[in-house]
Structures are given as structure tokens and as C-alpha cells.
N, C-alpha and C positions, 0 to 999 in steps of 0.2 A: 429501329436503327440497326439492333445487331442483323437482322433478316433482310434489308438492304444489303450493308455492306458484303454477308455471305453471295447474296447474289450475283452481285457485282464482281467482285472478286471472281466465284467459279465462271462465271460468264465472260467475262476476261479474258482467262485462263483460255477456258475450249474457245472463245471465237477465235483466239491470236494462234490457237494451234489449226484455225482451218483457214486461215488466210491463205486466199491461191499465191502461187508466186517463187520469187527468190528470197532469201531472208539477207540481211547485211552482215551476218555474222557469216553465213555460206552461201556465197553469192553464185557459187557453180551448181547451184544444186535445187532443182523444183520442188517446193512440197509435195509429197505423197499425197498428204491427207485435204491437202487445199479444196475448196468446195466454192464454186463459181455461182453465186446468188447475187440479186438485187436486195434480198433482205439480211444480207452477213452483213453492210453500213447498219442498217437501222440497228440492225439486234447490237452491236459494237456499241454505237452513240447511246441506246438504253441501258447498256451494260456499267459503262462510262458514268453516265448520270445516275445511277444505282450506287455506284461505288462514290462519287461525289458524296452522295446523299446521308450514306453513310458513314462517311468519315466525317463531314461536319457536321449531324445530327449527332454525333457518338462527343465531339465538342464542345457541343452544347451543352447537351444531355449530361456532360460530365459539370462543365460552370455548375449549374441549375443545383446540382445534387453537391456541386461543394460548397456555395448558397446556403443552402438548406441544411446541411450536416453541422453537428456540434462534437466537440471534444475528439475522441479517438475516431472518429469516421472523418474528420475534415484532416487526422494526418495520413489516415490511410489515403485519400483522394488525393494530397500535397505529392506521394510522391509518385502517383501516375502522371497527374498533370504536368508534373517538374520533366520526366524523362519524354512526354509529349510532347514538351516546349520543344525540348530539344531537338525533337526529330522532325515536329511544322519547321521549324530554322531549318536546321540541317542541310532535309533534302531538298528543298527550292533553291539555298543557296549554292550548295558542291553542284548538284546535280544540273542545273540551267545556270548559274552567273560565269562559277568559279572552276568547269570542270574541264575546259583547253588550260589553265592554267598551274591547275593540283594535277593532272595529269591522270588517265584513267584509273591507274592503281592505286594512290590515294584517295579520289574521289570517289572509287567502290568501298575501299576499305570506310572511310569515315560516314559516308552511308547506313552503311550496315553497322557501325559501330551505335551509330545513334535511334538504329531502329531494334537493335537489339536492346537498348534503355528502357523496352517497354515492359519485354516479359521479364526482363529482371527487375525493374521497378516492382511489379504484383508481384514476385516471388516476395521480396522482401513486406510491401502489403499483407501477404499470405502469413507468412511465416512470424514475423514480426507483430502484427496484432491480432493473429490465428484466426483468419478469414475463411470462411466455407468449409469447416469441418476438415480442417486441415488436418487438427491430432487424427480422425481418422483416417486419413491417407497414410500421415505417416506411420501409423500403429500398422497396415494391412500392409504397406512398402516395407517395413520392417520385420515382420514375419516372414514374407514372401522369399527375400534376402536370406536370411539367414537359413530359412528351410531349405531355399534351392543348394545355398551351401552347402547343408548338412548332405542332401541325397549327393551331392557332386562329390563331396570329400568321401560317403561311405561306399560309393560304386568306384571312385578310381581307387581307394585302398583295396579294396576287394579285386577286383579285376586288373589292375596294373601294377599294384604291392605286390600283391599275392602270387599274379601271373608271371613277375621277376622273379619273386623267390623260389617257389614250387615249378619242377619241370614239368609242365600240364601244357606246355605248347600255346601258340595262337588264338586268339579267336574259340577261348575255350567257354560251351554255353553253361558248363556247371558252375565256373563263376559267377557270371550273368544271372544265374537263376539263384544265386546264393545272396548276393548284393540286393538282388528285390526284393529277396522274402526276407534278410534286414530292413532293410527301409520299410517293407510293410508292417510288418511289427513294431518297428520303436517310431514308428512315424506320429502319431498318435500321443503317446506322453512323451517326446521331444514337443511336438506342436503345443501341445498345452505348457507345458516351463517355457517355451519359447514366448508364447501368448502372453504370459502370466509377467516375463521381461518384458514385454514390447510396452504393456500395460503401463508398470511401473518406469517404465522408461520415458512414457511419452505424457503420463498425468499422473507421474509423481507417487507421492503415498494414497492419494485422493482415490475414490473411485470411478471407476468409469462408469457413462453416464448408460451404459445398457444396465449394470450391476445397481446404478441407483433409481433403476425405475423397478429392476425386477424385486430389490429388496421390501423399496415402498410398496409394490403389490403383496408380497408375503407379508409383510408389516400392519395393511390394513385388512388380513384374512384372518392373523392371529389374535390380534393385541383385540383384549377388550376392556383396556382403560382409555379412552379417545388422548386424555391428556400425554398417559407415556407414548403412545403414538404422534403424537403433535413431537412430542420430542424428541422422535427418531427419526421425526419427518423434518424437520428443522436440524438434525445433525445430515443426513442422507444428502438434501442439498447442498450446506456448505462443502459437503465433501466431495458431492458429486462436479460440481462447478470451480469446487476450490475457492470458494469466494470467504474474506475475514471475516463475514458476519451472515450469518440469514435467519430470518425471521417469518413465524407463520404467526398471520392475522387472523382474526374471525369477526365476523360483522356480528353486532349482538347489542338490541334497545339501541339504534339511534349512532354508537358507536363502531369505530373499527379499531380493536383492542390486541394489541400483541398477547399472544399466549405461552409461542416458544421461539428460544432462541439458539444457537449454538455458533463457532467461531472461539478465534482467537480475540475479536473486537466486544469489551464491554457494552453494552446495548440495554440502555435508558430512556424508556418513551412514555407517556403519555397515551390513554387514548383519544383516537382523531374522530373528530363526528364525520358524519356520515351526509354527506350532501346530496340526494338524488342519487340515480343507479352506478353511478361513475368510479371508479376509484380517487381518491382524496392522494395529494401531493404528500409522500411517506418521506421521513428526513432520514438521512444518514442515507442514500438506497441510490444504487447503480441502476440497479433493473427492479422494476416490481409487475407481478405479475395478477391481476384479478381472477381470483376462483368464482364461477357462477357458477348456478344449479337448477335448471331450470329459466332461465334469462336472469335469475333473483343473484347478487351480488351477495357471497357466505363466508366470502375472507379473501387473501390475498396472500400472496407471495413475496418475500423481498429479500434480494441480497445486495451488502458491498464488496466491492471487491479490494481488492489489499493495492498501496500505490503503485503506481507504473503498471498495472494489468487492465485490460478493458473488457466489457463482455464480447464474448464471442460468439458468432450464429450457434454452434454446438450448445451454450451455454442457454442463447434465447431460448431451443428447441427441448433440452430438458428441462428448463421452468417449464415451458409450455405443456410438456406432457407430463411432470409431475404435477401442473393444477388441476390437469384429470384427473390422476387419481385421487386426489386430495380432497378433491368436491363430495362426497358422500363421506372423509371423516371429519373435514367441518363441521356438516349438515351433523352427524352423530355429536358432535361437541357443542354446537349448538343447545342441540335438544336435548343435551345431557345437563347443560347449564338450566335450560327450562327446567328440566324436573328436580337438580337442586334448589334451585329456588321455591318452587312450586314444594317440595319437601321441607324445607324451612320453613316455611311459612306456614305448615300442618302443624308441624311442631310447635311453632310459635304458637298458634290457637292454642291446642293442647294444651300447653304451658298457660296460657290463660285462663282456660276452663279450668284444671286442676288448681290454679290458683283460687281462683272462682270462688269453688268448692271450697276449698282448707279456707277460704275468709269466712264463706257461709256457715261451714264447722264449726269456726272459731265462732261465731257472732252466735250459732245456737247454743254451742254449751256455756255461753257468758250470759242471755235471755236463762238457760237452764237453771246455771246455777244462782243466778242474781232472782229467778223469780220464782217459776214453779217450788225450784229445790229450800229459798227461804221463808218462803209462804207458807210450806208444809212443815217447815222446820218453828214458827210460830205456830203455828196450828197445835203441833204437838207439846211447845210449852203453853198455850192456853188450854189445854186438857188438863195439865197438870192440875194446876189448881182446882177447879171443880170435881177433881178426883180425889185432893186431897181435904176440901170440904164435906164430901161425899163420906168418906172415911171416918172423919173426927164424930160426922152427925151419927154414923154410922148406919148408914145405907151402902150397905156393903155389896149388894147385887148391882148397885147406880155405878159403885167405885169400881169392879170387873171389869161394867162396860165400858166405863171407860179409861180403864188399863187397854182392856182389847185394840178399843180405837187409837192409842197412842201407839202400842206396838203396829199397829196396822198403817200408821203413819212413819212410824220407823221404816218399814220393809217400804213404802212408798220413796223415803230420801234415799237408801241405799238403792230402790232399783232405777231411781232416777239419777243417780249420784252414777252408775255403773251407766246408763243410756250415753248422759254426757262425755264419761270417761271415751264409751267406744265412736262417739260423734267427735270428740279431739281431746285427745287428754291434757289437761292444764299440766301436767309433770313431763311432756315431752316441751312444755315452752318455757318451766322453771329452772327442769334439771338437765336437760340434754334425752338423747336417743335410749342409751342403755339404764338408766333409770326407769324410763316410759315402759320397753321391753321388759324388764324385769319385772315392775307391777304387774304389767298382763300376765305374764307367763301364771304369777302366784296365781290369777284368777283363771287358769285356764282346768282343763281336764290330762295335761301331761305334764311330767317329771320334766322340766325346761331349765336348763343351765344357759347363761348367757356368760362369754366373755367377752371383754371388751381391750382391742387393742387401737382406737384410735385414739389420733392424736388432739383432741380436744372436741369443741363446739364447729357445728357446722352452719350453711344458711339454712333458713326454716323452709325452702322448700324443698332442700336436701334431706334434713331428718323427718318431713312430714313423709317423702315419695318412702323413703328405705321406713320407717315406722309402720306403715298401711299394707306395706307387700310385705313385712315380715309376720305382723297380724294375719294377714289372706292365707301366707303357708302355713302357720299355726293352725290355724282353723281347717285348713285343707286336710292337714294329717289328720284331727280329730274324726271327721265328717267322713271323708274319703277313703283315707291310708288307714284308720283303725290303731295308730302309731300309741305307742305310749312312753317313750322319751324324743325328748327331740334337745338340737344344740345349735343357739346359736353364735357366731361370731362376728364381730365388727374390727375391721382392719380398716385405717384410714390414712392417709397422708392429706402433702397439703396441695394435690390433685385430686386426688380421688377417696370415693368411701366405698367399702365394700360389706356388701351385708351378705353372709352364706347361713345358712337352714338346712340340717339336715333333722330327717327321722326316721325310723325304725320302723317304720309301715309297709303295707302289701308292695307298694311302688305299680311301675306298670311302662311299658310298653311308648317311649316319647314316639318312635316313627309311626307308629300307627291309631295312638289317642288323639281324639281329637279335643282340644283344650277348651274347658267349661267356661262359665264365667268369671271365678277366679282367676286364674290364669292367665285369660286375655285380660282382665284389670290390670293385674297386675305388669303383665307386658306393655297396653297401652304409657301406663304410668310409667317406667322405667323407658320406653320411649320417647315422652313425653321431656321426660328431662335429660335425654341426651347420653342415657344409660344402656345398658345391654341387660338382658335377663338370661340366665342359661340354663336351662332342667337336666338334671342326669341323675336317669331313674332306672331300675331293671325291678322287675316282677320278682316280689321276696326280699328285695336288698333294699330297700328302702327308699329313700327318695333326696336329692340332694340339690335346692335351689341359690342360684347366685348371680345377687343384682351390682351393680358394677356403674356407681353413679359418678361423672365429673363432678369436680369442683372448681367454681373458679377463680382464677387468680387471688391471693392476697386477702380470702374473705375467710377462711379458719380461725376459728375464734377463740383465746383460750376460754379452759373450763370458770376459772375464776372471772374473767372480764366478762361472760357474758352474765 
């Protein structure tokens, strides 16, 4: 329709300027340009019917789309079609019923009055629900303006100030050349402050939408947390659009899950399932925008806008190009949520296995000491007796042997009394942590000081994890470091427990050793529960290990309750 009416129109225009003849405005006077053809009627009549064509089709075409239109596009369309009415009326009426009797100078004037209701209708369309990238017209009409001021104000001070005050005469070029090479110089940071106004003149405190696409690209080159970039992506938009609220989606298992949000508008959702490849109808939302990746749907875009503001093409067009950039830190957010989970869930085994274990512990030194250890402990009082029968008869080589064998049966409950202990000691389940530790230490091969500043009982798979890695470094100093004191300490609250070891051994070298079996026990284990292991060691200085376990909530037990 629009390529009709153009036609029509310029074809118009040049046939009516080559019509041979007189014209009735100058009836004494021949056209110059007139041009004497059998085809000047046809081409007129299709000129004619081009421009019909186009004016009713651009009619239609308008109905049709204001049909179709909802909310702020059916009042943008109200008010072309309102000043259209006017001007279908208008000109049939002035111009063919009414115009011997308005007389020519009013029926021109009202004419033109009603066909100027067009562009001034769009102006206010434009301007009033900021149609086709308006703010950037007016932001570059704005600069333009003001710059041309600026060089106009500093070339007539320079050359017509200057040239009044100073006797330099006429048409003098050293001012000319002085005024330019001002303006060449400060053209530059005048343009940028003037930029920087036009900016904030035309989109407020908000950023403009080149600044919030360039940001989001530095944004996703630096950040390697996806979540604080979800966050900066989720303020960039609202600010970039000015919209009260936006919100960045991610699609993840079946759902499409708000992650972040920012605005002045509280924002409380639910996540939405995920219906086929579509984007799902998002509540509170003006505009929302689908991110793909690959054709695969990886989250979404959405903002509202604040009341009486509608979105604007500028505003579609940077959602549009922030869900580019966006699409590869979803996909990162995504797959970062897979490997926390898939990381949990290590953990969580782990934490089973190590359960596992401390139950199997527990059930062998209860087997231990319930059977082996009292078996052999009767064993050793029915020796007695036949020894001291032995004695009285006085078979005094029968009664040795079996002295021998009782003490032989002794050093059997003590080493199996000590197997038990190191399989799970019954005194880390009656008494707490620093009891348990304190036994070993007396049974070890170093001078062990333990103190203890927690604050009571902990869970049993808290004191078994820090009990077993303080054991391991014990033992590491012995074996390894060659240490002969070592210290440890228990600091605890009612989050955390903390177990440190230090000892007075070779040490060595943490960036470039690589860790034994110990070590990685012990790490697994302190990861296992959700804890940190730290080693700080130097060659000569000894060696300083600290495990770092949560506790949680509300399970601190006093010493006495438990």
C-alpha cells in the first residue's frame, strides 16, 4: 500500500507537470514542459488508480491493525484514525459540496487544516507512546542543536566580538583561523558532556540501551559467578528499558524458574512448567522475551513496566538483543545448577559411605568387645584356677605354664582392647571428642597437649569426621614429620567445630607434595561432611592442619544431657 500510494502520488506530480496546454491558474501562458502523447491519459488514469489504491488500501490496512491491536497500540492507531476521519470528511465536503459557498480562501484554509491532523496526529503517536526509536532521534536532534550552537556562538565571539573590539580590520583570516582551532580542540569534550546531557535528558537516570548491551557484554566476559551476573543482567535491563520490574528466567527439569530480579516492583513467582518449546504465559509481564540456544528454549526475559508507560520498539529491540547475549549465561547457569546438584549428591553418597563405615566400626568393636575381648577374658579366669590347683599340688613347672598363658592372654585383651579402641573408641560415644583424643594421644609416641574450647557435645557424625582426621595427623607426624610434640585444639560454636593440629616436624613443601593417603582421607572425609581441610606447612617449621566442620542447626548437645 505504502509503494502504491508513493507511486501514485510522484506519477501525479510529473504527469500534471507535462500536461501540454494552458493551465487555469495561467491561462496566457503554454506549458514549456507539456509533452503531446497518446500514452500521457493512460499513464494519468494508472497514476490515478495507484493513488486510489493506496489511499484505501492504507484505510484498510489501518481498520485491520486496529482490530488486531490491544492496549497502547489501539491508542496509538485512535489517534491517526481520529485525525483521518477528519480529513476523508473534510476534503470531499469543502472541496466538492461546500467550496462556491466557504469561498476559496476558507475552503483552502480548512483543507489544509485537516490534512495537516495527520502528521500531527503521529507526532503525538511518536512522541506520546515513544514510537520508532523516537528517544533516538531526539537524543541525536539534541546534540546536533546544541553543538551547532556551540561552534555558532564560539566562531561569532571570536570573529565579530573580537573583530569589534580589536582594530584587526574586515574579513580578518587570523581570526577565522583562531575560532577553528577552538572549536577543533574543545569540540570533542564539549560533545561528550553534551552526549552525556542529551543522555540523561532524553532516558532519565536509566541507561541507554547501547550502554546496556555494551555493559551486559563486559559483564558476561568478566563475572565468573553466572548467578551475580544473572543479577547484573536482571538490573542492566530494568535500567536499560526503565521498566519497574525485570526478571531473568531459566528453564531447568521441566520448569521455567525465576533466578533474578531487580526494579522498584516486589516480584513473587512460582515456578512455571514448561510446556513444549513455547514460552509459558509469565504473570505480572509487559514484554517477555524467550532466550534459545541452539533452537532449545534456556530461559526468558521479562519486564513490567511502571503505569501509564507502554513498551516501546527501542525497548522490544533491546530485549531482543540482550536475549543474545544472555543465551550462553543461562546455558552457564544452567549447567552450573547441574554440577551443583550432581555435587550434592557426591556428597551425599559420601556422607553415606562414611556413615556406613562408623556404623560397621561401631558394630565391630561391639562384636569385639562383646565377644573375642570376653571370651579371652574367661579364658584367662579359667586358667586361674588350674594354676592355682597346680600350685597347692605343687607342680610348680604346670603352674609357670600356665602363669605364661594367662599373661599371654592378658597382652591378647589389651591388644585387642587397643584394635577396638582404633576400630571406634567406645569413649568418643560416652564422653565426647576431647576425651577420646586425649586417650590416644596418652597411647601415642608424642608429648600431645590437647585443649579444648568447645562448647559442649556434638552430632556423632561430627565428632567421629574431626576424631579420625585428628588421629590420621597424629599419626602422620609420627610416621612422616618425625615430630615429637604436637597440640591440639577444639574451638566450637553452635555452627561450627573446629579441629587444628599442629607439630613440630620436618613439614614440607604443600605446592609441590603430592598428598598420600592420609591426607586425601582425610580431605575426602572433611568433604564429605560439608567441611574444609587447610594444611600449612614449610620445610623445618613444622606442619599445621585445620578441619573446619558445619554443624547444624539446634543439634549442639550439652556435655551433661548427652
Amino acid at each position: 500500500m505504502a509503494w502504491c500510494a508513493t507511486l501514485g502520488i510522484a506519477g501525479t506530480f510529473v504527469l500534471s507537470g507535462l500536461t501540454p496546454g494552458r493551465s487555469s491558474d495561467y491561462p496566457q501562458l503554454d506549458n514549456p514542459y507539456g509533452v503531446k502523447s497518446p500514452l500521457l491519459g493512460s499513464l494519468e488514469g494508472l497514476a490515478a488508480l495507484l493513488l486510489v489504491v493506496g489511499i484505501v488500501g492504507s484505510s484498510v490496512s489501518l481498520i485491520l491493525r486496529f482490530r488486531r491491536a490491544r492496549g497502547q497500540q489501539r491508542q496509538q492507531i485512535k489517534w491517526l484514525a481520529f485525525a483521518g476521519a477528519i480529513a476523508a470528511v473534510t476534503v470531499p465536503v469543502v472541496g466538492f459540496v461546500a467550496y462556491e459557498q466557504l469561498g476559496e480562501w476558507t475552503s483552502n484554509a480548512l483543507i489544509m487544516l485537516s490534512v495537516l491532523g495527520l502528521p500531527l496526529a503521529a507526532g503525538i503517536a511518536i512522541l506520546r507512546y515513544r514510537l520508532y526509536d523516537i528517544d533516538l532521534v531526539i537524543n541525536k536532534t539534541v546534540v546536533f542543536v546544541v553543538l551547532a550552537g556551540f561552534i555558532t556562538a564560539v566562531y561569532a565571539g571570536i570573529v565579530v566580538g573580537l573583530g569589534q573590539l580589536l582594530p584587526l580590520g574586515e574579513g580578518n583570516l587570523g581570526l577565522a583561523i583562531a575560532a577553528t582551532a577552538l572549536v577543533a580542540v574543545a569540540f570533542e569534550p564539549v560533545r561528550v558532556r553534551v552526549q552525556h546531557w542529551a543522555n540523561r535528558l532524553v532516558y532519565g537516570r536509566r541507561a541507554t540501551p547501547y550502554e546496556a548491551l555494551a555493559a551486559m557484554t563486559a559483564r558476561l566476559g568478566d563475572s565468573a559467578d553466572p548467578g551475580a551476573a544473572l543479577a547484573e543482567a536482571a538490573r542492566l535491563l530494568a535500567e536499560g528499558t526503565g521498566a519497574a520490574q525485570a526478571v531473568i528466567w531459566v528453564a531447568q527439569g521441566g520448569m521455567l524458574e525465576p533466578r533474578a530480579t531487580a526494579g522498584s516492583i516486589a516480584f513473587v513467582s512460582t515456578p512455571i512448567p514448561l510446556n513444549g518449546p513455547e514460552l509459558p504465559s509469565l504473570p505480572a509481564t509487559d514484554l517477555a522475551q524467550p532466550v534459545r540456544r541452539d533452537g532449545e528454549l534456556v530461559g526468558a526475559l521479562s519486564l513490567a513496566k511502571r503505569p501509564g508507560e507502554g513498551v516501546s520498539t527501542a525497548d522490544r529491540r533491546l530485549v531482543e538483543e540482550l536475549a543474545g547475549q544472555a543465551a550462553l549465561l543461562l546455558v552457564n547457569t544452567r549447567l552450573r545448577s547441574r554440577l551443583s546438584e550432581r555435587l550434592d549428591e557426591l556428597r551425599a553418597s559420601r556422607r553415606r559411605m562414611l556413615a556406613a563405615q562408623d556404623r560397621a566400626r561401631r558394630a565391630l568393636e561391639r562384636d569385639l568387645h562383646d565377644g573375642a575381648q570376653q571370651e579371652l577374658v574367661a579364658l584367662k579366669v579359667k586358667l586361674g584356677l588350674p594354676r592355682t590347683i597346680a600350685t597347692r599340688e605343687g607342680a610348680t613347672d604346670l603352674a609357670a605354664r600356665l602363669a605364661d598363658t594367662a599373661t599371654v592372654a592378658d597382652q591378647a585383651v589389651d591388644t585387642l582392647r587397643d584394635v577396638a579402641r582404633g576400630i571406634y573408641p567406645p569413649l568418643l560415644e560416652s564422653e565426647g571428642l576431647a576425651a577420646a583424643l586425649s586417650a590416644h594421644a596418652r597411647r601415642t609416641d608424642l608429648a600431645v597437649t590437647v585443649l579444648d574450647r568447645a562448647s559442649g557435645r556434638y552430632p556423632r557424625e561430627v565428632e567421629a569426621t574431626a576424631y579420625f582426621c585428628a588421629v590420621e595427623t597424629l599419626q602422620n607426624a609420627v610416621r612422616h614429620a618425625h615430630a615429637e610434640h604436637a597440640h591440639i585444639e577444639l574451638d566450637g560454636t553452635d555452627s561450627t567445630l573446629t579441629v587444628t593440629v599442629t607439630d613440630d616436624g620436618r613439614g614440607f613443601h604443600t605446592d609441590s607434595t603430592v598428598y598420600g593417603a592420609g591426607l586425601t582421607h582425610m580431605t575426602d572425609r572433611a568433604d564429605a561432611g560439608g567441611g574444609t581441610l587447610t594444611v600449612d606447612s614449610r620445610p623445618d617449621h613444622g606442619t599445621t592442619i585445620t578441619l573446619a566442620l558445619p554443624v547444624p542447626a539446634g543439634v549442639v548437645i550439652e556435655q551433661a544431657a548427652r
